[in-house]
C-alpha positions as CSV (number, residue, x, y, z in Angstrom):
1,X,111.2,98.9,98.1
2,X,110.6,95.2,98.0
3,X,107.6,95.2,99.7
4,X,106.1,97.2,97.0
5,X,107.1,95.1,94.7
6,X,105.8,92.0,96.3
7,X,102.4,93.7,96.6
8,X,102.0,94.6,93.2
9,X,103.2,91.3,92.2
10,X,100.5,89.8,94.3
11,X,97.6,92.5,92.9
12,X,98.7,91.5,89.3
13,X,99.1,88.3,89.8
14,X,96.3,85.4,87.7
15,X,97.2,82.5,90.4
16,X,94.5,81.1,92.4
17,X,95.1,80.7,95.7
18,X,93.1,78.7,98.6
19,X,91.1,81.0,100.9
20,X,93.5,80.3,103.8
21,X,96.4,81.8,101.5
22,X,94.4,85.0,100.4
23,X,93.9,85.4,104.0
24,X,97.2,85.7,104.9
25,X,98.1,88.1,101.9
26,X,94.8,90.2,103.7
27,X,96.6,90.3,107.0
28,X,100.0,90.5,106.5
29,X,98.9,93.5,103.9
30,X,97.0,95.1,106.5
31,X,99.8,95.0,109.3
32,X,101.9,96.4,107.3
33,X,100.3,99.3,106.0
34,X,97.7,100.2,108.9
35,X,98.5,104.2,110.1
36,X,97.3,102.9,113.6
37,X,98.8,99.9,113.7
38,X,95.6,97.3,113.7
39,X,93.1,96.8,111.1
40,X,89.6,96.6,111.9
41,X,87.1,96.1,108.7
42,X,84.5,98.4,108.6
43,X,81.1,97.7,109.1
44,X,79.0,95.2,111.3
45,X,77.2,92.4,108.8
46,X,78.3,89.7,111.2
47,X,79.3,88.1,108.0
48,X,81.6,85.0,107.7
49,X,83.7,86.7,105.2
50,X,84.1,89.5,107.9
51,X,84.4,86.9,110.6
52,X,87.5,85.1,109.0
53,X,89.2,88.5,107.9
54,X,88.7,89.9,111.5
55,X,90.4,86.1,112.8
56,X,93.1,86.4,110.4
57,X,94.1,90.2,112.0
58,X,93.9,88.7,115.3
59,X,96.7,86.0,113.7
60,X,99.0,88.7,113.2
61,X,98.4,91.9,115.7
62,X,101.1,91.2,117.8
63,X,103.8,91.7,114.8
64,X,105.3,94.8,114.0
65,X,105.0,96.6,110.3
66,X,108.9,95.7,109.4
67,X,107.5,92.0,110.4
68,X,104.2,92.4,108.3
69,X,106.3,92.9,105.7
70,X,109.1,90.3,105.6
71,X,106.4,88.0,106.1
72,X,104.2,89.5,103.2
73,X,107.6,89.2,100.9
74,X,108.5,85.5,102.4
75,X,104.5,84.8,101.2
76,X,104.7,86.2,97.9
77,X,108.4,84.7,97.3
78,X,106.8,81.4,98.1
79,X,103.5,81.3,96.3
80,X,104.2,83.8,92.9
81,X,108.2,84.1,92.5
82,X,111.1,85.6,93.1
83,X,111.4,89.4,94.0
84,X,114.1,91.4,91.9
């Protein structure tokens, strides 16, 4: 499955990417794979870490999992290479 491949691609990968980027690898990850469709992170620190992550879910609630995924794929395509 190609979106497999594009996450383990992205896990393996030594690239470092801007925080917005890494964001939307989070998100488009987490759409794609949540059983109940959205992602909230655990916990309540009221951290900014936790703040942006939450933001970035918000970004992409409204797609479906087949969309998380071309997405995710499109991201990895365009920032580590070319899925076979």
């Amino acid at each position: 499955m190609k979106f497999l491949k594009a996450y383990e691609m992205a896990s393996k990968t030594k690239e470092q990417f801007p925080p917005d980027v890494m964001l939307h690898f989070y998100a488009l990850y987490k759409r794609a794979t949540e059983r109940n469709g959205f992602y909230i992170p655990p916990g309540n620190q009221g951290d900014l870490r936790s703040a942006f992550k939450i933001n970035a879910l918000v970004q992409v609630r409204k797609l479906s999992k087949k969309e998380a995924e071309d997405r995710y794929i499109e991201l990895v395509e365009e920032y580590i290479g070319k899925i076979n």
